[in-house]
C-alpha positions, 0 to 999 in steps of 0.5 A: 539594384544599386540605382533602386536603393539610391532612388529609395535613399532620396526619397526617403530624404525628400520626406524628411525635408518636407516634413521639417519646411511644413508649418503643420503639426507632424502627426497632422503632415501624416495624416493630411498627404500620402506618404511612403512610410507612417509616422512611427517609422518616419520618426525611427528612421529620422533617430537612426539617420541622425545617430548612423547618417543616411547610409543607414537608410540603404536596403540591405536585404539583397545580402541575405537575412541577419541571422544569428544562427549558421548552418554549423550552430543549426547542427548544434542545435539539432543535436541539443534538441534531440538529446534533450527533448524533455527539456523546456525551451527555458531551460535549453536557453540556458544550456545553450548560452552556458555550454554553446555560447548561444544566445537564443530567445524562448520564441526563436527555440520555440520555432527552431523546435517546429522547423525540425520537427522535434517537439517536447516530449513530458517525461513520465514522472513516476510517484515513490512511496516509501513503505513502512516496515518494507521487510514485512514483505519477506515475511508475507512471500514466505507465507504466501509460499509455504500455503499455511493461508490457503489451509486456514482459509479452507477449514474456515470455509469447511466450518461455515458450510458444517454451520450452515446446514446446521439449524441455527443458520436461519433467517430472523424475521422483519419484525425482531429486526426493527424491535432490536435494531433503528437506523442499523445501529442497536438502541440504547434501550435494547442494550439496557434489556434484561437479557442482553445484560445478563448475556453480555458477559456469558461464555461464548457456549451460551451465546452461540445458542440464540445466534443467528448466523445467518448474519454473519458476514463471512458468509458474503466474503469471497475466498480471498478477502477470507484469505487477506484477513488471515494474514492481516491476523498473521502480521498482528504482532508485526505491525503493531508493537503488542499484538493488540488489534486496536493498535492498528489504528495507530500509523504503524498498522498502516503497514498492511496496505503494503503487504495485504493490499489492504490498509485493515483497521481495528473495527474490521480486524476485530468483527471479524475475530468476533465472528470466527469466535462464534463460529468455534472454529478454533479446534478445527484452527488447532488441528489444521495448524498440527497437520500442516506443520507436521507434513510442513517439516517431514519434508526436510528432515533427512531421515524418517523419525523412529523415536516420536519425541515430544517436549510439552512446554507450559507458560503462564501468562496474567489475566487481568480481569475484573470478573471471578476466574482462576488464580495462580502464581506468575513469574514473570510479575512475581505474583498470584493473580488470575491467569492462563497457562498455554501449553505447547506441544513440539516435536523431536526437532523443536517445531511446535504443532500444538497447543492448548490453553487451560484456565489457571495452571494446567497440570501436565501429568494430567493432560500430558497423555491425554493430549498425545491422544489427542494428537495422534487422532489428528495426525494418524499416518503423519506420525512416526510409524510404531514398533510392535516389539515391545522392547523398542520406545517409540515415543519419549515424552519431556514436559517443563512446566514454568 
């Protein structure tokens, strides 16, 4: 072996001086005779023999390969690579120079990542959103668990039904349709008719009796877009800070994607009041909402009732209008004006199971008995069982009227 490398080390020797007595170019000497090596080593090897000497010309490949990494720096790296299989190769170069004293190019990490057969594994990255009005959820689970939607969901749908064999549900022929309608949108000279103007302003007991209801689009609604919408309505005074549907439009009402699943705007949410307006579906909303809270709150109360005692409660709210309507003093603005008063009917504990608005001050002496009739034909055996004796009370009636 020893007699090879020397034979190799002259040869290499012979070249050079070869090279230099020749009196033809170098790159010329190359391409004109056979050579051992090309040019471009020839030319390295002449650097490294003049900076190192001619034993640098000695094959040193018998001692084995000039590795950087050792059998316990291999172990290292196995556990690094392991460990850290989301990393990339950039930054496990850095780690292992900072923390191992290592130092390893990007293609070497590459290779030793392939030898052990430990490829980089992409870490699933998952998206935060950050919800706003994230409490509202409390809200809604309790909604949802007390079953308060699933009842106004069904008596919407027993109202469409009662509407629906009734016989203002009929289809409109195609010919009315295209006098009134281009394009789906309405005209501008069907708005300035004469007896859509006159209509315009109408109580909704006049328009209702040219309505086609046909059209209405709950009638294509599933159950739970009904339900969805419900609780859109619920959360009105929530997501928006006065109750009002076009400020849904505002950033606030984006709330409802989170809680509805579904990011309702003002046009939707406002189609659909229209439409359960003209379905009259608020008497049927009243009395569900008194049966349910009714049987919603006898389940906790520790003993049954024997005195039915009722506190009738009456606010005036302002009612600003350009049109004649009734006027009373408010005083929350300290002034007379047009108004409605909401009266509101609670129970012996102070839960509130009926209301009534009445246009103008109500007055409650009036209406007080007529509305405990009214409630004890729509609750019957929910309400506190009577005595027969006459000498026991079994109802007391407080009234407060503002």
């Amino acid at each position: 072996m020893v007699q090879t490398q020397d034979k190799q080390v002259e040869e290499f020797l012979k070249l050079f001086k070869k090279v230099q007595k020749s009196k033809i170019d170098t790159a010329k000497y190359f391409k004109t005779n056979k050579t051992i090596i090309g040019l471009r080593q020839y030319f390295r090897l002449k650097k490294r023999v003049q900076i190192h000497g001619s034993s640098i010309l000695v094959d040193q490949r018998h001692n084995g390969n000039a590795r950087k990494v050792k059998g316990e720096q291999e172990d290292v790296l196995r556990s690094v690579f392991t460990y850290n299989r989301h990393k990339i190769s950039r930054d496990l170069q850095v780690e292992l120079r900072d923390r191992w004293d290592m130092n390893l190019s990007i293609r070497r990490i590459d290779q030793y990542r392939k030898n052990f057969n430990l490829p980089r594994i992409k870490q699933t990255v998952t998206i935060k959103k950050d919800a706003p009005l994230a409490g509202i959820e409390i809200f809604t689970a309790i909604v949802h668990h007390i079953g308060i939607l699933g009842n106004w969901t069904k008596t919407i749908q027993r109202r469409l039904e009662v509407v629906k064999q009734s016989d203002r549900y009929s289809s409109v022929a195609d010919n009315q349709i295209s006098k009134h309608l281009k394009k789906g949108k309405f005209t501008s000279k069907y708005n300035r008719s004469a007896q859509v103007r006159k209509m315009k302003f109408a109580s909704i007991t006049d328009k209702v009796k040219n309505k086609d209801f046909s059209r209405l689009s709950l009638y294509q609604r599933e159950t739970k877009n009904i339900s969805r919408k419900n609780l859109a309505v619920l959360l009105l005074p929530l997501v928006t800070n006065n109750g009002a549907v076009r400020s849904l439009d505002k950033p606030m009402g984006n709330a409802l994607e989170y809680t509805c699943g579904w990011n309702y705007k003002n046009a939707t949410i406002d189609k659909y009041l229209r439409e359960l307006k003209y379905l009259q579906v608020s008497n049927e909303m009243i009395h569900c909402n008194a049966t349910f809270w009714t049987r919603f709150w006898k389940k906790y109360n520790s003993t049954e009732q024997q005195i039915g005692c009722y506190y009738i409660d009456g606010t005036v709210r302002p009612l600003w209008s350009s049109k004649r309507c009734r006027k009373g003093k408010v005083a929350m603005l300290g002034r007379v004006m047009g108004c409605l008063e909401q009266v509101v009917l609670h129970d012996g504990y102070g839960h509130p199971i009926y209301f009534q608005t009445f246009s103008g001050h109500a007055d409650l002496q009036k209406y007080a008995l007529e509305s405990m009739e009214t409630l004890n034909n729509i609750l019957g055996k929910d309400l506190p069982k009577r005595h027969t004796k006459k000498s026991h009370c079994s109802r007391a009636l407080i009234i407060d009227g503002v």
